[in-house]
N, C-alpha and C positions, 0 to 999 in steps of 0.2 A: 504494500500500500504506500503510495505516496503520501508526501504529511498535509495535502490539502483533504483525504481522507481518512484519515487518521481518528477525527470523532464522531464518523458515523461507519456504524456497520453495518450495511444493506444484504438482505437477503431475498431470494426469490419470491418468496411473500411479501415483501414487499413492494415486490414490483409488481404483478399481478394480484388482487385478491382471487385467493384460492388457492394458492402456488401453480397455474397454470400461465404458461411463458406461450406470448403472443407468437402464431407460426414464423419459421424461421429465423429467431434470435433466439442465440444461446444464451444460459444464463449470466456469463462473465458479461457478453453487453448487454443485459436487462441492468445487471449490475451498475456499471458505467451509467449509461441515461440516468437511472435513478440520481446518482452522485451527482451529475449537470443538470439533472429536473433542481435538485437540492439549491444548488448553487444559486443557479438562472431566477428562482424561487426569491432566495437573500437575496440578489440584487435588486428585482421588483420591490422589495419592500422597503432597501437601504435607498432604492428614487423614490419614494412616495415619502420617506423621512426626508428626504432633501427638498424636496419638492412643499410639503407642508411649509418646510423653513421656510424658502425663498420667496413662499405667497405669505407669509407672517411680515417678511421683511418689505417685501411692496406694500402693503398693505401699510405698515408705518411710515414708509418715507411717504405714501402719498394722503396718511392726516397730517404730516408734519409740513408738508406742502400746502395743505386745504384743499385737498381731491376730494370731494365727498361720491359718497356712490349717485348720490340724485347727480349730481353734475357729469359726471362717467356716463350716465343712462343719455343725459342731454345730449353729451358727444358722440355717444354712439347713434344715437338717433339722425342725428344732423348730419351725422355720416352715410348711414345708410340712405336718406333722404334724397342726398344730394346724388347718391350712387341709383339710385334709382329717375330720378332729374335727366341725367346722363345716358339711362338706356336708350337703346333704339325704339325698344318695345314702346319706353313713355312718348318719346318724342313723336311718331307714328301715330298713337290715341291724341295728343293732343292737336295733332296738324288736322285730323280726322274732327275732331271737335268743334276748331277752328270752322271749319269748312259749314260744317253743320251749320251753327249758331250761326256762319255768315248769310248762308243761302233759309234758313230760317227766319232771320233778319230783313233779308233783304223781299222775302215771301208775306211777311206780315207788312211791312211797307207798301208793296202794291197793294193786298187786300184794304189796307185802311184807304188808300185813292180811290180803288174802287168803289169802295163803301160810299167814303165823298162823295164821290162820281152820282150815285145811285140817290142817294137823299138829293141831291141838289136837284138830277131831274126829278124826284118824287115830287119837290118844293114847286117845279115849274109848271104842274100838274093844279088843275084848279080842286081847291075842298070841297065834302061833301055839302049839301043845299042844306044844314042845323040853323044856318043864319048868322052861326057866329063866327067870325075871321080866327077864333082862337081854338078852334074844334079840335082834338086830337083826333078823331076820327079820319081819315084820308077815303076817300071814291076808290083807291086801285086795291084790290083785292089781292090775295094769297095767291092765289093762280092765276092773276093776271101778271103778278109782281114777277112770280117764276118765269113766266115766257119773255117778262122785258128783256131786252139787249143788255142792258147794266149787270141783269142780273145773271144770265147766260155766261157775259164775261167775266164776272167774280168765280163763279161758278166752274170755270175752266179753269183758272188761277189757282183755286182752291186745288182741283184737282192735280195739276200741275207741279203745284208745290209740295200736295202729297207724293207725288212719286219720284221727284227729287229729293225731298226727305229719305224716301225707302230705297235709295239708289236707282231705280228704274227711267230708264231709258222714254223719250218720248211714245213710241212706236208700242211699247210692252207694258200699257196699261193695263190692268187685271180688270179685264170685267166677266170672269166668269159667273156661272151662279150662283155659288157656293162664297162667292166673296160679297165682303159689305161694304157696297157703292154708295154708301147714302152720302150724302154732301155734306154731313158734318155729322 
């Protein structure tokens, strides 16, 4: 025995339970392995002692510094944050968004003209015969309103700008049956 074996005596029981030796290893290297299982074993434990120190020892230079863990959480965060800012992935979503909100934007702007558009001829339109100039009542009806030009053209707009929202091409409006075409 060499003298880094020297305080332990290993026997084939102990290398297998049962004294049954895994096929083909003799027992002199069950022997061996055991002694470096042994060893390999001390040194896992003599790094987890080192290892505890050295996190003891950061851990004080960084109160004696004023590292507090909330402030650590704050820089990791602001880290990560920023490492996500960076990806392609984000930058991608938000060009996408961009895009959105602009053509969204700029969808809701013509409907509001339109709108305009629509009341102003309704205004040029004479009131019903109550007598009184202040009537809220109006002469054009629901389904007269629908077949106006104003309203046909909001109405395409509308549609229009729903299928730019949903990515869809001019030509590949859904109107099967199964889909809900109602205008709003």
């Amino acid at each position: 025995m060499d003298s880094s074996e020297q305080g332990s005596s290993v026997s084939s029981t102990d290398v297998a339970s049962g004294g049954n030796l895994p096929p083909g290893l003799t027992e002199e290297e069950a022997e061996e392995m055991q002694v470096e299982l042994t060893k390999v074993e001390d040194e896992i434990q003599t790094l987890r002692q080192v290892l505890v120190a050295k996190e003891r020892h950061a851990a004080e230079l960084k109160r004696r510094l004023g590292i507090s863990p909330l402030s650590e959480i704050k820089q990791n965060f602001t880290k990560g944050w920023h490492e996500v800012q960076c990806s392609n992935a984000y930058k991608r979503t938000q060009e996408t968004l961009s895009q959105a909100g602009h053509m969204t934007s700029a969808a809701f702007s013509s409907m509001g003209s339109t709108i305009r558009n629509q009341f102003g001829e309704m205004r040029a339109l004479p009131y019903s015969n109550s007598g009184s100039n202040f009537s809220m009542h109006h002469s054009l009806s629901m389904p007269a309103m629908r077949n106006s030009p104003s309203f046909k053209t909001f109405e395409d707009k509308v549609e229009n700008m729903k299928d730019k929202v949903m990515g869809r091409s001019n030509g590949e409006s859904d109107h099967s049956p199964t889909s809900n075409n109602t205008p709003f």
